[in-house]
N, C-alpha and C positions, 0 to 999 in steps of 0.2 A: 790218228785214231787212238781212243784212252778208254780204257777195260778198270773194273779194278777188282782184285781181289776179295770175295767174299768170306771164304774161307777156304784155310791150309788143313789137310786130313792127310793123317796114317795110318798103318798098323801093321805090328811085327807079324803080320799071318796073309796070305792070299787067301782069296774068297772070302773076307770077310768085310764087314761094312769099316769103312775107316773110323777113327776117333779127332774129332777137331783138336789142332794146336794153333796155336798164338805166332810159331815162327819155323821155320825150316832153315835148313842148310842144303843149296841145290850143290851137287858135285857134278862139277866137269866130266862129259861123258861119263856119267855114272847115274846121277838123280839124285830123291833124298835121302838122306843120311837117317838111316832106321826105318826108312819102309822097306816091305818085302818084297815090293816090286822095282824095286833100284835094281840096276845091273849093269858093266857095261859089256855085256855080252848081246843086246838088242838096241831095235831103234824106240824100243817102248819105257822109256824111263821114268817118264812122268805124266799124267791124264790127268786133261782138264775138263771140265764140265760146267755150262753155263747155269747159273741159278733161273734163269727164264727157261730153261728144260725141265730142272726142280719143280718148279710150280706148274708145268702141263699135266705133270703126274700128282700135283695134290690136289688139283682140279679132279681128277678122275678119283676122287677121294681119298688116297692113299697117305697114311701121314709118314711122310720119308723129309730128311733136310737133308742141307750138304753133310759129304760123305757118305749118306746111304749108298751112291751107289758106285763107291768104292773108287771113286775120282779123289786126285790130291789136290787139284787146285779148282775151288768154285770159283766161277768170274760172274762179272755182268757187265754189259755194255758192250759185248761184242760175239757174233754170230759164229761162232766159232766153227762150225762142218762147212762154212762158206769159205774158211782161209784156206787155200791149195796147200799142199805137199809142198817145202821147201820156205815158206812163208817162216820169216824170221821178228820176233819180238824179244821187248825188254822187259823185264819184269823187278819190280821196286827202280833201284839206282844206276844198278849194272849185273845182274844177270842176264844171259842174252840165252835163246832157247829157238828150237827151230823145229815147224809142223814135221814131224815122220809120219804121220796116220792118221786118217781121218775114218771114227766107227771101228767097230772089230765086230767078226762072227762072235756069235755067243753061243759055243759049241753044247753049253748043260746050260739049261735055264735057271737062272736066280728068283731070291723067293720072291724080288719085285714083280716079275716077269710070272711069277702065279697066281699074287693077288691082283694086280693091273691088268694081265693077262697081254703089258707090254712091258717095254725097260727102252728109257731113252739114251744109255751112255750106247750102246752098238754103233745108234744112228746119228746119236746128234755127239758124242764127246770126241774126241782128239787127244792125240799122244804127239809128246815132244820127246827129242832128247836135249840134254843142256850143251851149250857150245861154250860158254862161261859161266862157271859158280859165284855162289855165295849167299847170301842172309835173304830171306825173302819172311815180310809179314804181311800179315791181315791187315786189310785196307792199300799195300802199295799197288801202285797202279801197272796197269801193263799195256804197252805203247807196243800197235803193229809198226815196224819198220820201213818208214817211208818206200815207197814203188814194190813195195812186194805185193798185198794185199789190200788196195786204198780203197777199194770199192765195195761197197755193199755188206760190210762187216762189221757195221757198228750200226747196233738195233737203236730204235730212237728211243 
């Protein structure tokens, strides 16, 4: 199964909307290098969010793109709240990353979640941590890990 990268987003601050870049550096249990949600102090190092979630929210009008809603990696081509906990992928050549979470409470409402009056990353995004670093860019592909998650994860 083959995903690929839509867009890599950061930013030096929590709670705010990320800024798109061109290329990242994941670290080994740690995440990316200059976000403010890198840490290796949790399993939450790096979130991904599917750009076919993007577009259920611009459907209901809202003009938001990747990184609004504070995800580092947008994909496409793969279902992603459908991959289990423990589900392991490859991302470009050889970073390797593994599901820790799938959704999170969203304890204060974001402003998407006031004009929408919803927010898709709680329900539909996922969080990884890295099990191997390195260079990850826009457009490389990201491969679920044969026998982990074969089924039903890749939208047609």
């Amino acid at each position: 199964m083959i995903g690929t990268i839509v867009s890599l987003n950061i930013s030096e601050k929590k709670g705010v909307r990320k800024k798109p870049v061109k290329e990242v550096l994941l670290k080994t249990e740690y995440g990316i290098e200059g976000d403010a949600h890198a840490s290796s102090a949790w399993h939450r190092q790096v979130s991904l969010l599917a750009v076919e979630s993007i577009k259920k929210m611009q459907d209901k009008g809202l003009d938001v793109k990747p990184g609004d809603f504070a995800e580092n990696i947008t994909t496409e081509g793969i279902d992603l709240p459908k991959l289990p906990v423990g589900t392991k992928m490859t991302i470009g050549k050889n970073v390797e990353v593994e599901v820790s979470q799938i959704g999170k409470k969203c304890h204060t409402r974001c402003a998407i979640y006031y004009q929408a009056g919803d927010c898709v990353m709680p329900k539909e995004g996922i969080f990884v941590r890295v099990l191997s670093g390195g260079i990850v860019k826009e457009g490389d592909q990201i491969a679920i890990t044969p026998g982990n998650a074969e089924r039903d994860c890749l939208l047609p």
